[in-house]
Structure formats: structure tokens, C-alpha cells
Backbone atoms as SQL, in Angstrom:
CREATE TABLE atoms (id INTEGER PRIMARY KEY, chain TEXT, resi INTEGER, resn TEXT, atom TEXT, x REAL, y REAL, z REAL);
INSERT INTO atoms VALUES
  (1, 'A', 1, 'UNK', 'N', 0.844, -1.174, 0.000),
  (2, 'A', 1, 'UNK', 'CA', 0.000, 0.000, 0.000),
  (3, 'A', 1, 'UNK', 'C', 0.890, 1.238, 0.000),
  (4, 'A', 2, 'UNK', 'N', 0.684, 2.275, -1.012),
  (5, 'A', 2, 'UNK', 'CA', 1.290, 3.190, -1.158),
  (6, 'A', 2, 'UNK', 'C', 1.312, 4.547, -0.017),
  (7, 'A', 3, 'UNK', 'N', 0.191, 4.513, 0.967),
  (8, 'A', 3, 'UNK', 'CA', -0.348, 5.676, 1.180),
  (9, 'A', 3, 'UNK', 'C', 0.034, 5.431, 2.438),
  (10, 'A', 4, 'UNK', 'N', 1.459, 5.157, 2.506),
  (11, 'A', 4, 'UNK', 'CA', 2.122, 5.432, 4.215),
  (12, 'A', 4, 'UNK', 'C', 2.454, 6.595, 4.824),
  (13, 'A', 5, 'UNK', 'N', 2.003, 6.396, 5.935),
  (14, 'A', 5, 'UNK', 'CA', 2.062, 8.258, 6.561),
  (15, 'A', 5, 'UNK', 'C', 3.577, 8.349, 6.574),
  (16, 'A', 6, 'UNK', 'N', 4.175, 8.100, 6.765),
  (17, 'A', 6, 'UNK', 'CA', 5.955, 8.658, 7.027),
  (18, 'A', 6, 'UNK', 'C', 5.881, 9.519, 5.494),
  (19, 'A', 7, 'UNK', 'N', 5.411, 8.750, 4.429),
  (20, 'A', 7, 'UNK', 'CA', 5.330, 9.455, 2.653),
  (21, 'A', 7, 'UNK', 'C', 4.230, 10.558, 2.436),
  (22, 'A', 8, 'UNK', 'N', 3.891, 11.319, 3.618),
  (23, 'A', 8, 'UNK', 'CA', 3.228, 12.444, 3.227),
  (24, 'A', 8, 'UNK', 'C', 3.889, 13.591, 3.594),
  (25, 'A', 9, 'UNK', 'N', 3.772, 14.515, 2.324),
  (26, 'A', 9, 'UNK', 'CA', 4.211, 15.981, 2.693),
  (27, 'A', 9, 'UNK', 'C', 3.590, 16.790, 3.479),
  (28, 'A', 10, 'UNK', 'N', 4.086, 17.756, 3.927),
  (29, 'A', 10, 'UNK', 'CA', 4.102, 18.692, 4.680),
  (30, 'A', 10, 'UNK', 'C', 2.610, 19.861, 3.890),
  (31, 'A', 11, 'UNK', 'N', 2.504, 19.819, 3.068),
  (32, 'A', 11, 'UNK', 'CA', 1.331, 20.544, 2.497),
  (33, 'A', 11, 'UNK', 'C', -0.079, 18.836, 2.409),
  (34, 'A', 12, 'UNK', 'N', 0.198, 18.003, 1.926),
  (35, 'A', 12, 'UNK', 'CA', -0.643, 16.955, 2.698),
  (36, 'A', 12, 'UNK', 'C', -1.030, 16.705, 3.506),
  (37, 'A', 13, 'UNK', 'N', -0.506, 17.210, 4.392),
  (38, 'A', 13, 'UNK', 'CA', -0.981, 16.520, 5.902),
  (39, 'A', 13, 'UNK', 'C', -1.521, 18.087, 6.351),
  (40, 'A', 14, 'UNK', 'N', -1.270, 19.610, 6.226),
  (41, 'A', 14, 'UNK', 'CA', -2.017, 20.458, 6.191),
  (42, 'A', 14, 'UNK', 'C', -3.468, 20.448, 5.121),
  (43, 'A', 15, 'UNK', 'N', -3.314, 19.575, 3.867),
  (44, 'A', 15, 'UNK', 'CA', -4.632, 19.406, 3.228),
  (45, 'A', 15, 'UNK', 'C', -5.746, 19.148, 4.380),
  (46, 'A', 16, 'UNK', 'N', -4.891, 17.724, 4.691),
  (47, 'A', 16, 'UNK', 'CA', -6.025, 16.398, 5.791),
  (48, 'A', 16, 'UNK', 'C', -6.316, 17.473, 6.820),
  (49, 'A', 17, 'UNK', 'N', -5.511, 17.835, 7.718),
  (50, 'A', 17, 'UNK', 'CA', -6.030, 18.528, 8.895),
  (51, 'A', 17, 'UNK', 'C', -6.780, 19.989, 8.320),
  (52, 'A', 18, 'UNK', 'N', -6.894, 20.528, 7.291),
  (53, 'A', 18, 'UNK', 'CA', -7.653, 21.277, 7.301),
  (54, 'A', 18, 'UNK', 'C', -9.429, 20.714, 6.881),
  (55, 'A', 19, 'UNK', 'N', -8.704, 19.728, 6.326),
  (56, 'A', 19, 'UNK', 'CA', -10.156, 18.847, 6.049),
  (57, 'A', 19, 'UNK', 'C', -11.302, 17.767, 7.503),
  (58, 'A', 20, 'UNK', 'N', -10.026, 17.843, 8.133),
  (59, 'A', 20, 'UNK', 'CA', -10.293, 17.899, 9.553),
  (60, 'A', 20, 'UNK', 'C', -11.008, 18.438, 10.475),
  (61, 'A', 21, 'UNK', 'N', -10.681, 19.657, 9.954),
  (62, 'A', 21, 'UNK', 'CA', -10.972, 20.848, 11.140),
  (63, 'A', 21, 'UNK', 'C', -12.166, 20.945, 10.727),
  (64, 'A', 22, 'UNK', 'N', -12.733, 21.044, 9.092),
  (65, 'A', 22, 'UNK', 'CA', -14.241, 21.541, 8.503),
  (66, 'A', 22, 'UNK', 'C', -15.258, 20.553, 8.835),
  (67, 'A', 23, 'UNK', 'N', -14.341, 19.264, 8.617),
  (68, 'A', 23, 'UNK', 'CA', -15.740, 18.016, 9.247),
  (69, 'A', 23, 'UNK', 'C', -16.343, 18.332, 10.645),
  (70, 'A', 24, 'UNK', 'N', -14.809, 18.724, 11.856),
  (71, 'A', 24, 'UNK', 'CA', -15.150, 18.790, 13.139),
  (72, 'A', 24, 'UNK', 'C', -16.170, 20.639, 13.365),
  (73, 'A', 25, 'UNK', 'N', -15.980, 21.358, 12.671),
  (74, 'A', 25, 'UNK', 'CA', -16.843, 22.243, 12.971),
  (75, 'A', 25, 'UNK', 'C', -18.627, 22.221, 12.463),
  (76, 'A', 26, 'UNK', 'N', -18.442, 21.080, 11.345),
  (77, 'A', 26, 'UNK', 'CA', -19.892, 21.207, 10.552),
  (78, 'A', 26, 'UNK', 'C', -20.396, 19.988, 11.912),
  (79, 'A', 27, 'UNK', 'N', -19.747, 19.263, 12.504),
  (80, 'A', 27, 'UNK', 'CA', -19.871, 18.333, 13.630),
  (81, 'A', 27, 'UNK', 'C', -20.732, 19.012, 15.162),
  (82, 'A', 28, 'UNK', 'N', -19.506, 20.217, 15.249),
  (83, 'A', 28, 'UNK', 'CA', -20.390, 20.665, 16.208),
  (84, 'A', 28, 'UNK', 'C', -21.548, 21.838, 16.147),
  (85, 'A', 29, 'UNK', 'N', -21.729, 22.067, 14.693),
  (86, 'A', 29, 'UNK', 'CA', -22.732, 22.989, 14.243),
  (87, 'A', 29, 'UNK', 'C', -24.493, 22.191, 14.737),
  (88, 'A', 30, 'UNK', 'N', -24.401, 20.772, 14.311),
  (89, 'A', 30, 'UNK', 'CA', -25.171, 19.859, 14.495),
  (90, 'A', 30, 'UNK', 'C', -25.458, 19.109, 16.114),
  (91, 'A', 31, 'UNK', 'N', -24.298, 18.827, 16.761),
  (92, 'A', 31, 'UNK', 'CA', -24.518, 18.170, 18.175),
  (93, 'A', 31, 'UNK', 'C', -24.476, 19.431, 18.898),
  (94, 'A', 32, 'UNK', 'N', -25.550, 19.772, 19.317),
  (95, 'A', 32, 'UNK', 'CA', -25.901, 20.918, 20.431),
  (96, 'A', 32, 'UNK', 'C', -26.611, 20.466, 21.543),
  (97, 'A', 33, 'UNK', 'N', -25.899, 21.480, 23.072),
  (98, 'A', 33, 'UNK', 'CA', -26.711, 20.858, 24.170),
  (99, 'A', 33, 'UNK', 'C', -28.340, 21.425, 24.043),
  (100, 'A', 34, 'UNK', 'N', -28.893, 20.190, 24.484),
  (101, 'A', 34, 'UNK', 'CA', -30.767, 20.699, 24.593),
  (102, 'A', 34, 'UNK', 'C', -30.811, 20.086, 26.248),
  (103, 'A', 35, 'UNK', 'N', -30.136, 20.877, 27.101),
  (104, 'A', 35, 'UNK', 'CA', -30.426, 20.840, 28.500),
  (105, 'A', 35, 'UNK', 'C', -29.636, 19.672, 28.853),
  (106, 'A', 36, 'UNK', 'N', -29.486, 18.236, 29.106),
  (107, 'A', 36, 'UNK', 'CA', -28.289, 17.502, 29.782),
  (108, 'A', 36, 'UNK', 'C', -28.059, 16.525, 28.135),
  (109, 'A', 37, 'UNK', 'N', -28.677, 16.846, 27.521),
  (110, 'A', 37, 'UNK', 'CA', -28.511, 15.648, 26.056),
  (111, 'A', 37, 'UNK', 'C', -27.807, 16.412, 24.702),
  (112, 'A', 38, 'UNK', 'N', -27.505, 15.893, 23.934),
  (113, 'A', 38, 'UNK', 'CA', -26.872, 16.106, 22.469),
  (114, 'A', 38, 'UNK', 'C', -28.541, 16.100, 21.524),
  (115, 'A', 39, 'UNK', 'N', -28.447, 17.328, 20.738),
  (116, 'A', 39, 'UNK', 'CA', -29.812, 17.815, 20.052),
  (117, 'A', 39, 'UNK', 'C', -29.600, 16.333, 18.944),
  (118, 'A', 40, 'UNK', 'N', -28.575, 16.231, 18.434),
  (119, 'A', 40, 'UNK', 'CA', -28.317, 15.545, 17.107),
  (120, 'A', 40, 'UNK', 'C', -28.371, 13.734, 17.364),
  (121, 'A', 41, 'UNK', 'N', -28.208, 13.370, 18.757),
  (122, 'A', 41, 'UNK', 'CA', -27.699, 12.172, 18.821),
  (123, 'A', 41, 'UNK', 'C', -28.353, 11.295, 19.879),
  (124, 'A', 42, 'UNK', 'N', -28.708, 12.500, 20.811),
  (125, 'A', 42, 'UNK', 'CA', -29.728, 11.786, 22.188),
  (126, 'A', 42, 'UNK', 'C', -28.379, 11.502, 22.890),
  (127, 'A', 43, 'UNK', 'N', -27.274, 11.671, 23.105),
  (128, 'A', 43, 'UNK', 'CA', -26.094, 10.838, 24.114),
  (129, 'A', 43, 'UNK', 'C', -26.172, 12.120, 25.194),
  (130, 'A', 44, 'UNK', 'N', -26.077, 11.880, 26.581),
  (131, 'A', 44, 'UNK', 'CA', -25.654, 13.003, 27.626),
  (132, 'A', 44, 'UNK', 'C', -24.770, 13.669, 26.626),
  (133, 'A', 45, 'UNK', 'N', -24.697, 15.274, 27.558),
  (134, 'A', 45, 'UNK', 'CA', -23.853, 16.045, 26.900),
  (135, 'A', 45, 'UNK', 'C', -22.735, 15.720, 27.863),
  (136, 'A', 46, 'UNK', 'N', -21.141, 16.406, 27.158),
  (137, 'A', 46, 'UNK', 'CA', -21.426, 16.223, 26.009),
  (138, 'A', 46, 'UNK', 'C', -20.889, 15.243, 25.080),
  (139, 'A', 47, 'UNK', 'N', -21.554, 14.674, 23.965),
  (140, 'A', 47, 'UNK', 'CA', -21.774, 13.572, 23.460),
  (141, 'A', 47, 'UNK', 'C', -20.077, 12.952, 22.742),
  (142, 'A', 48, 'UNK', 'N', -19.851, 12.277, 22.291),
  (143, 'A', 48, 'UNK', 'CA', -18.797, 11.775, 21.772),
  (144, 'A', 48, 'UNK', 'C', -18.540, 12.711, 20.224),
  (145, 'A', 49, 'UNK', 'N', -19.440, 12.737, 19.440),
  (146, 'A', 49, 'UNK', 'CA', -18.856, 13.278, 18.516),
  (147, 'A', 49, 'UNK', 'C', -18.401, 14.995, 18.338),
  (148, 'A', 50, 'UNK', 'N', -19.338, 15.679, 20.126),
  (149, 'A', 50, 'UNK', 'CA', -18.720, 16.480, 20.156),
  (150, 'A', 50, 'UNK', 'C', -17.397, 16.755, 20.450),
  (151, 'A', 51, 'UNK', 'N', -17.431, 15.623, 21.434),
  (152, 'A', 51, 'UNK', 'CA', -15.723, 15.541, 22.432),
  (153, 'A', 51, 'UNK', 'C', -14.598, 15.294, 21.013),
  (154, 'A', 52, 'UNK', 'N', -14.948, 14.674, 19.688),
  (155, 'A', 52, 'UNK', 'CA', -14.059, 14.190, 18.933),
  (156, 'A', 52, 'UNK', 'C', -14.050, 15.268, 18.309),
  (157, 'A', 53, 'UNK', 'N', -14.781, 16.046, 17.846),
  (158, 'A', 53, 'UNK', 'CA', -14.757, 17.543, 17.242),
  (159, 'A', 53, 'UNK', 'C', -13.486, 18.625, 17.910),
  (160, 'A', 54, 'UNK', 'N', -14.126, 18.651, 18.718),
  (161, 'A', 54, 'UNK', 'CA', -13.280, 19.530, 19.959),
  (162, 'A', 54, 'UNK', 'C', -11.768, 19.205, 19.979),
  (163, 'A', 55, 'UNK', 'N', -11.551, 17.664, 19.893),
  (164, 'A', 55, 'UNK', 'CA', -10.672, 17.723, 20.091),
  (165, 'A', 55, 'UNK', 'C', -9.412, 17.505, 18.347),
  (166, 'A', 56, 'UNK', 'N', -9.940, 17.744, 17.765),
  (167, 'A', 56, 'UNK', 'CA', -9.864, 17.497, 16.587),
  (168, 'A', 56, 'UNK', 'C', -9.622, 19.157, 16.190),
  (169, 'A', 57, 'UNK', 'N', -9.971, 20.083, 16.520),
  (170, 'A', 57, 'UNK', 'CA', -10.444, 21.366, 16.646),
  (171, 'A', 57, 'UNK', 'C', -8.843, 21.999, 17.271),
  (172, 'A', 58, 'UNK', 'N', -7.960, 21.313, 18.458),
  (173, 'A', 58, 'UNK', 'CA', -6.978, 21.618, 19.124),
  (174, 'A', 58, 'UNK', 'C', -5.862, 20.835, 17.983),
  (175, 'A', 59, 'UNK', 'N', -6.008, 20.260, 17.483),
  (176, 'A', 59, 'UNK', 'CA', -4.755, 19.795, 16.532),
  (177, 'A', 59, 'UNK', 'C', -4.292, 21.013, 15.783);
């Protein structure tokens, strides 16, 4: 398999993480608190795909 991370450039891997960052914000545009729950998902807040946003968000 060609697509080993050690073989990505430096403008590649800024592609991915910017492609990153847009999934994790359209992410938390959608999972919003509605009082102790996630609007999008029903999980307590707050929910996993916010926590993965967020933290996806600090990279």
C-alpha cells in the first residue's frame, strides 16, 4: 500500500487537517446541548462526537 504516513508531505498533511478541522466544525454545528442531552444524537452532553470535534479542533 502506497499511502504510508511517514510518505506524506508537509502541504498533505495540512490538506487532511484542514479537512479535519471543517468536518469537526460542521460536527459541532449539528450536536448541540438541549439541556443535559446532544440535540443531534440523544447521548448526555457532552456527546462523543462532540468531544471528537473539539478535540480534533486543538490539533
Amino acid at each position: 500500500m502506497t499511502d504510508n504516513i511517514s510518505e506524506k508531505t508537509p502541504q498533505a498533511w495540512d490538506t487532511l487537517l484542514e479537512q479535519y478541522r471543517h468536518s469537526a466544525v460542521e460536527t459541532l454545528a449539528q450536536h448541540l446541548r438541549t439541556g443535559t442531552r446532544c440535540e443531534a444524537c440523544g447521548q448526555p452532553w457532552p456527546c462523543r462526537a462532540a468531544c471528537a470535534a473539539e478535540a480534533t479542533l486543538e490539533l
